[in-house]
C-alpha positions as CSV (number, residue, x, y, z in Angstrom):
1,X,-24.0,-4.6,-2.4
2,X,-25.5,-7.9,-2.3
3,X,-25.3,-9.8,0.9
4,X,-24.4,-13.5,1.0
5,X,-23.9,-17.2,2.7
6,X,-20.3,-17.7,1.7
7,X,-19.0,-13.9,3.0
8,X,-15.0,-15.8,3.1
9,X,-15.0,-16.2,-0.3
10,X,-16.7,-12.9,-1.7
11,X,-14.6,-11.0,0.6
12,X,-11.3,-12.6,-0.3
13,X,-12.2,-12.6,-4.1
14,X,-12.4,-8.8,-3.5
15,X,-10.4,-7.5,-1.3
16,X,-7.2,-9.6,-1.2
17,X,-3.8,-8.6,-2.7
18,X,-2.9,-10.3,-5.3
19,X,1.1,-9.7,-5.2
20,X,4.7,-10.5,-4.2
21,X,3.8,-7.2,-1.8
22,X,1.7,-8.5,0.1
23,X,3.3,-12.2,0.1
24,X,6.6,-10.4,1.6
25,X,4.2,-8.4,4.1
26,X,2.9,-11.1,5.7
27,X,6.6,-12.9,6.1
28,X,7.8,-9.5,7.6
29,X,4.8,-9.8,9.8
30,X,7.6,-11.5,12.5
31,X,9.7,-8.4,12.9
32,X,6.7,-6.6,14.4
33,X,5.7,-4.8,11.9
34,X,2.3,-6.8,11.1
35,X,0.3,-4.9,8.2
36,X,-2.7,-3.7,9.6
37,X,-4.0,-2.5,6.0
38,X,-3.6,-2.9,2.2
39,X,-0.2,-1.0,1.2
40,X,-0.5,2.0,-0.5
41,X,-0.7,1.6,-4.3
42,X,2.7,3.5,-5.9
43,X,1.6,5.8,-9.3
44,X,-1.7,7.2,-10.7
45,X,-3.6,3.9,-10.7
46,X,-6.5,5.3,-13.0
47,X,-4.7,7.3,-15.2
48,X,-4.5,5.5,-18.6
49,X,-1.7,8.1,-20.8
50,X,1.1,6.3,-21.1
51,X,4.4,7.9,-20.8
52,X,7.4,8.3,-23.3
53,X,10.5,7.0,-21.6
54,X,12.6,6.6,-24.5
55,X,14.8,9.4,-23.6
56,X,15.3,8.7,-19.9
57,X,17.1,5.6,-20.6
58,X,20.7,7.6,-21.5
59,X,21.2,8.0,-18.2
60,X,18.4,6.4,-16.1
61,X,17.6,7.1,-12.1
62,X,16.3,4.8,-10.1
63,X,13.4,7.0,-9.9
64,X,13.1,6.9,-13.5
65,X,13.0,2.6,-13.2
66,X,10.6,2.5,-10.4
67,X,8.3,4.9,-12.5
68,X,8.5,2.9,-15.0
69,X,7.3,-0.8,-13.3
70,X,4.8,1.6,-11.2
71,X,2.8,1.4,-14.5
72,X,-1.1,0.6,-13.8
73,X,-2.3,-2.0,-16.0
74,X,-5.0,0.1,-18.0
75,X,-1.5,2.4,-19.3
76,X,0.0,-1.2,-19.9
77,X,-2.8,-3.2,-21.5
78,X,-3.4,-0.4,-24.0
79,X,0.8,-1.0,-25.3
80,X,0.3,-4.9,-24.9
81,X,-3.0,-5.7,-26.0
82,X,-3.4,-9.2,-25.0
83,X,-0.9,-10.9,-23.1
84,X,0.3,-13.4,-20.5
85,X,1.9,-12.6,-17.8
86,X,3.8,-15.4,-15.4
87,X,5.7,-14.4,-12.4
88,X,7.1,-16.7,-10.0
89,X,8.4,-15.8,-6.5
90,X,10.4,-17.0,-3.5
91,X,10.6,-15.0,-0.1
92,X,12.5,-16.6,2.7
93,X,12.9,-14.8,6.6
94,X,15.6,-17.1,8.2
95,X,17.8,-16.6,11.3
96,X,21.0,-16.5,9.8
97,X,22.9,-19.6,8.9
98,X,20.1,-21.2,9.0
99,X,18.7,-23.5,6.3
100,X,15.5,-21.8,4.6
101,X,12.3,-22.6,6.2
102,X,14.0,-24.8,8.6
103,X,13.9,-24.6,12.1
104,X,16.6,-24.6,14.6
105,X,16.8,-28.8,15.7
106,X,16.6,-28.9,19.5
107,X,19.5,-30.6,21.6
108,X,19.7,-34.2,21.8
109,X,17.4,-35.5,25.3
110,X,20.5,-37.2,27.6
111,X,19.0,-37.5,30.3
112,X,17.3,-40.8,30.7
113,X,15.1,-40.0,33.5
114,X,13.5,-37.5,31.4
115,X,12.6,-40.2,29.2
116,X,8.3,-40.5,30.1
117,X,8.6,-44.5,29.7
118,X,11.4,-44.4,32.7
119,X,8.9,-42.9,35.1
120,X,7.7,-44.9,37.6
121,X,4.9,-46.9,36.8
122,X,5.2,-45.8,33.1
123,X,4.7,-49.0,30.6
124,X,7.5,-49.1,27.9
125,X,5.7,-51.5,25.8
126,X,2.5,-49.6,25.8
127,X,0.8,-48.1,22.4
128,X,1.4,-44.5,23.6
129,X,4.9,-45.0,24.5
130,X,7.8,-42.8,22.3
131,X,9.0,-45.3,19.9
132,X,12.3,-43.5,18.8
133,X,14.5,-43.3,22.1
134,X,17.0,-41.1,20.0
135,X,14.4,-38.3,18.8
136,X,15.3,-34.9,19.9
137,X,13.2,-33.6,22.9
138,X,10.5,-30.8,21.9
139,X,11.6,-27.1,21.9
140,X,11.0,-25.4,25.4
141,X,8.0,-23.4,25.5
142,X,9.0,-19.8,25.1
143,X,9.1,-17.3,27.6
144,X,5.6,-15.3,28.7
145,X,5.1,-11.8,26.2
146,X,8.3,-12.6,24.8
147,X,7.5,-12.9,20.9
148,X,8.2,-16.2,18.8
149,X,10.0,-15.5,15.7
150,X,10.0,-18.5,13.4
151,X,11.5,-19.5,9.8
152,X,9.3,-18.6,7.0
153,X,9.5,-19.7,3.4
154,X,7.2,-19.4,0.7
155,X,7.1,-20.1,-3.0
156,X,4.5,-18.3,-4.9
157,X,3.2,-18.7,-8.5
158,X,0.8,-16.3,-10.4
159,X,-0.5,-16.2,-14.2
160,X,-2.6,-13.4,-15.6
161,X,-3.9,-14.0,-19.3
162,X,-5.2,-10.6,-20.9
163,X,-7.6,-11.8,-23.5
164,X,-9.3,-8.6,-23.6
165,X,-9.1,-6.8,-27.7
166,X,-9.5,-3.9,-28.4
167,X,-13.1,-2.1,-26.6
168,X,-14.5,-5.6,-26.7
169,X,-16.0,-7.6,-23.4
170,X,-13.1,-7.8,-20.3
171,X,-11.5,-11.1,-20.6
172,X,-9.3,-12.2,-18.2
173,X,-8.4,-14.7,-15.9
174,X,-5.7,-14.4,-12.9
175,X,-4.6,-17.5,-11.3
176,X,-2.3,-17.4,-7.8
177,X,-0.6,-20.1,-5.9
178,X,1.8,-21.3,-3.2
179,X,3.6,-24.3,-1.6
180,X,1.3,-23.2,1.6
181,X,-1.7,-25.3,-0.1
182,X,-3.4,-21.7,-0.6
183,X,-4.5,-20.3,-3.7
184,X,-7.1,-18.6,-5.5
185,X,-8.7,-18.2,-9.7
186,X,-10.7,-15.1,-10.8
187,X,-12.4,-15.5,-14.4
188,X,-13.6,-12.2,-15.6
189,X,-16.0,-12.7,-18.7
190,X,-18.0,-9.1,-19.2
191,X,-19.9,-8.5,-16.6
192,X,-19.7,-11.9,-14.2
193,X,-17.0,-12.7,-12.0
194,X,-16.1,-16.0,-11.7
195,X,-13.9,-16.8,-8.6
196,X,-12.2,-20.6,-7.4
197,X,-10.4,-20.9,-3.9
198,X,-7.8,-23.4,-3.5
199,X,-9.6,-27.1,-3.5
200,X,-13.2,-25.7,-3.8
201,X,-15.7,-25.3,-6.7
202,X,-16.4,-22.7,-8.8
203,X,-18.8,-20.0,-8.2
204,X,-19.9,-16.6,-10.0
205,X,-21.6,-13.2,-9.2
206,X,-22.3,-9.9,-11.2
207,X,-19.5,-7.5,-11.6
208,X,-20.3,-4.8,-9.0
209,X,-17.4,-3.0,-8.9
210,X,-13.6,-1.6,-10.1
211,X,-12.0,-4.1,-8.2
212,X,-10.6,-5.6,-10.8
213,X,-8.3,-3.2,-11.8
214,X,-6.4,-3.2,-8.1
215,X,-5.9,-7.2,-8.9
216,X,-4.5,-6.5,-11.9
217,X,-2.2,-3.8,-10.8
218,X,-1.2,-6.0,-8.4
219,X,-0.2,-8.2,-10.8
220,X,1.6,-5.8,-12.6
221,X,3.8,-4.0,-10.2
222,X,5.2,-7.7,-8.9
223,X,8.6,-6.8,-10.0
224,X,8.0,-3.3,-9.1
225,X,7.9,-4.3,-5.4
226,X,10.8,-6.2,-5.4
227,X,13.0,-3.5,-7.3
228,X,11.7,-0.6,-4.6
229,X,12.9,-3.0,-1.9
230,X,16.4,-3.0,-3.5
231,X,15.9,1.4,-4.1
232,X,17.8,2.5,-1.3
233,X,21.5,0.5,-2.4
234,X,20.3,-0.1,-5.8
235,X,22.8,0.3,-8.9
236,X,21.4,0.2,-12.6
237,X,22.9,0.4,-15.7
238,X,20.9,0.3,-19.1
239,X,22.1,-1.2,-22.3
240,X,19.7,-0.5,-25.6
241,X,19.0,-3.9,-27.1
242,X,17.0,-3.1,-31.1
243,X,14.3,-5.5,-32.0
244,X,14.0,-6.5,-27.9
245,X,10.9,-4.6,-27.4
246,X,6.8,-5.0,-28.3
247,X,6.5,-5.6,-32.0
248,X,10.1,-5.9,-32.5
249,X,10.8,-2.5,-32.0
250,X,13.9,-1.2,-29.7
251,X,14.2,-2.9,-25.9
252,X,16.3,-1.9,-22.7
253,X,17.8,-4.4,-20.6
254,X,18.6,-2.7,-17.0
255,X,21.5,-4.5,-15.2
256,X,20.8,-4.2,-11.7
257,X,23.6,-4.1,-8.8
258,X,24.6,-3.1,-5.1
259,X,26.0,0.4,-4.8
260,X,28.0,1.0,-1.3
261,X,25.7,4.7,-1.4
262,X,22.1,4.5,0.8
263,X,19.6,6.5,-0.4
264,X,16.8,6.6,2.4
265,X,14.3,8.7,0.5
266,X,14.3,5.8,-1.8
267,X,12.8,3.5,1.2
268,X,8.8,3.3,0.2
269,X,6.4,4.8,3.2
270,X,3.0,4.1,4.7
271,X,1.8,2.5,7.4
272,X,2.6,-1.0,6.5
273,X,6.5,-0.2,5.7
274,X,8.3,0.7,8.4
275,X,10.4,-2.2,8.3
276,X,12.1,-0.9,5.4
277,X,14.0,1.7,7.2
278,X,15.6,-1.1,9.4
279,X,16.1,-3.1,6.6
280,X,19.8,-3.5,5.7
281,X,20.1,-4.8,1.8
282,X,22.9,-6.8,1.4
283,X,23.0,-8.2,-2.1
284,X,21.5,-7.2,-5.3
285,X,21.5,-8.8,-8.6
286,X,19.9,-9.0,-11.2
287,X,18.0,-8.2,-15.0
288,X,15.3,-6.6,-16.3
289,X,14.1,-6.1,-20.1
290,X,11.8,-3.2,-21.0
291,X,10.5,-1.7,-24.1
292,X,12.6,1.0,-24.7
293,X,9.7,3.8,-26.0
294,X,7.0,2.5,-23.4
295,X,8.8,1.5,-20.4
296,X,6.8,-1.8,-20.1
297,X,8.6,-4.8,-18.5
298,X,8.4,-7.7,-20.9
299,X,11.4,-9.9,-18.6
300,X,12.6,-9.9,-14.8
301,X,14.9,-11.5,-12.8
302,X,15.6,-9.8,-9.7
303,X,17.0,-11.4,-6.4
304,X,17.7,-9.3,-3.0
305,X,19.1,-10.3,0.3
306,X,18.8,-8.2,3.1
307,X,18.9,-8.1,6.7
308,X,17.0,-6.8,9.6
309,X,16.1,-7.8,13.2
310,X,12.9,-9.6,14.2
311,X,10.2,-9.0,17.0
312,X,12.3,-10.8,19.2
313,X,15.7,-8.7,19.2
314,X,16.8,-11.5,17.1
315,X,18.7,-11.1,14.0
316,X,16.8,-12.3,10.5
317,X,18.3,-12.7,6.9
318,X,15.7,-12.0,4.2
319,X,15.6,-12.9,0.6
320,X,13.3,-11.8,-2.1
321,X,13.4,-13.4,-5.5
322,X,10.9,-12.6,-8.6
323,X,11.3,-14.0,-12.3
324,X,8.9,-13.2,-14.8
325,X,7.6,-13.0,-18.0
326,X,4.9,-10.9,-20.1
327,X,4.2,-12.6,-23.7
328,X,2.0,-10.2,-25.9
329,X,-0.4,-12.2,-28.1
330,X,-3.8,-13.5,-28.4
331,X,-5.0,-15.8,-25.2
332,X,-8.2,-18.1,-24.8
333,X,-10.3,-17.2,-21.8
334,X,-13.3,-19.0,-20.6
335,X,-15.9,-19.5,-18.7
336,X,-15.3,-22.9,-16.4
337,X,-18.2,-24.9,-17.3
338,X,-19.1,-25.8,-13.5
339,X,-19.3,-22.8,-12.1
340,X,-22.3,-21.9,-9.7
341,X,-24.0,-18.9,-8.7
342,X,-23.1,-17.3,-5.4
343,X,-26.0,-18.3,-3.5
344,X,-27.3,-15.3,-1.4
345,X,-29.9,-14.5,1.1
346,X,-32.5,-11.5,1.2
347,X,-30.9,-8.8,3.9
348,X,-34.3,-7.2,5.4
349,X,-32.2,-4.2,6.3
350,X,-31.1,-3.4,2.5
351,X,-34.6,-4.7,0.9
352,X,-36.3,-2.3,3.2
353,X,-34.0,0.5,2.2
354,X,-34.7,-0.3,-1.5
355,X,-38.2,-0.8,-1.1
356,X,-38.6,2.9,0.7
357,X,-35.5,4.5,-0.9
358,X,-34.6,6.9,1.2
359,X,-38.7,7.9,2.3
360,X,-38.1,7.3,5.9
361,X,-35.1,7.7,8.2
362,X,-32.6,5.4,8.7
């Protein structure tokens, strides 16, 4: 693996997750649960034979839904063919009552003599001086060890475009953003790698690696992490819809709803979710559309609302919302004209282990 100057970016092009997962992670982060690895990846990620679930919808399980958006994207890609996919996300961790992503105001400052331009000596005409007599006084520091829970918000946008036919050259190009300022573009064209972080330049290296393929099932499985958030109270009902699935042929639409039944083995495990068996869903509501024969979701709209109680001992209200879209067709995918190689360094560690390969000791 080639060493280089710019580690940030090759690391981050490689290794980050690329979904609403990971988004909601990081926001559940508060309610001390911080992720201290990569979730576990639901489903057979490598296996490419794509199941029949054309029977199962008669009378579907939950199980039998959550198999389905499990799909990897080599099983789905090989239904689709090319294809866009646009998924667009809102996670909020509030206390509750409170405004989304604001924070609670702190009481009005009444007492004058806490006022820094009414101290003795203090110059209320001076360039320093608090303009705004009325503004509310800063929030008391918190307490020592005690954790500080805040509001947190975010609004993420991703875009795969497939462009990839038949056993041609990989063509692809994944694009994710948020109202945090962050984001990231990979452009896959054979075997380079061309990768863009938010506000910076483009840069490439050779393909090295499979990496790819955990990106893209990322990308896939967003509404699959949403919906096995909503498994343990989750209703469904499936209505056949003809001519609603790929090619025209026969679609699904799954209604979703809140059932007052919890089922706990349906809360997903690993290291990284144990605040989903404190979580208390509250609300579910939503649609899905999926072809009928492959189980592929071509349309989501899926909202949850949930509850749960932060680091702090404080309660939290949690909301998880995911719309999407997957368009099968032909897509454009190129190369961005200004992209640089990944400049790199020689590693006199690895050239002398190339050089000798594997004559002397390590």
């Amino acid at each position: 693996m080639r060493a280089t100057i710019l580690p940030s970016m090759r690391a981050e092009a490689r290794a980050t997750r690329w979904l609403g997962a990971t988004t909601l992670g990081v926001i559940l982060s508060c309610s001390g649960d911080a992720p201290q690895q990569p979730p576990s990846i639901p489903g057979p990620a490598s296996s490419s034979t794509a199941a029949d679930f054309a029977e199962r919808w008669d009378a579907p399980t939950v199980e039998d839904l959550l198999a389905a958006l499990a799909q990897p994207h080599a099983v789905v890609r090989t239904n689709l063919g090319p294809h866009q996919l646009q998924r667009s996300a809102d996670f909020s961790l509030v206390p509750p009552g409170a405004p989304p992503g604001a924070p609670s105001a702190a009481p009005p400052n009444d007492d004058p003599g806490s006022d820094p331009r009414s101290a003795p000596g203090s110059d209320p005409d001076s360039a320093l001086a608090p303009t705004d007599r009325s503004a509310p006084a800063p929030a008391p520091a918190p307490e020592v060890d005690r954790p500080v829970v805040r509001p947190q918000v975010v609004h993420d946008e991703l875009e795969l475009r497939w462009g990839t036919v038949d056993e041609g050259p990989v063509t692809l190009h994944l694009a994710q953003t948020n109202d945090h300022d962050r984001g990231r573009e990979v452009i896959v064209i054979g075997e380079t790698i061309h990768v863009r972080h938010a506000h910076r330049g483009w840069n490439h290296y050779p393909r090295d690696s499979d990496r790819i393929e955990q990106w893209l099932d990322d990308a896939q499985r967003s509404v699959h992490d949403v919906v096995e958030l909503a498994a343990p109270r989750l209703s469904i009902q499936a209505t056949r819809v003809d001519g609603a699935g790929i090619g025209g042929g026969a679609g699904v639409e799954i209604t979703l709803g809140l059932t007052d039944a919890i089922r706990p083995e349906t809360t997903a495990r690993g290291p990284t979710q144990r605040w989903r068996t404190q979580a208390q869903i509250e609300a579910i509501e939503g649609t899905l559309r999926l072809d009928a024969r492959r189980g592929v979701w071509l349309e989501a709209d899926v909202n949850v609302r949930y509850r749960l109680m932060g680091a702090d001992g404080s309660p939290l209200t949690g909301q998880a919302q995911v719309r999407g879209r997957v368009t099968p067709g032909a897509v454009a995918v190129q190369a961005p004209a200004d992209s640089f190689p990944l400049r790199s360094r020689l590693r006199y560690d690895d050239e002398r282990r190339r050089l000798l390969d594997g004559l002397a000791a390590p």
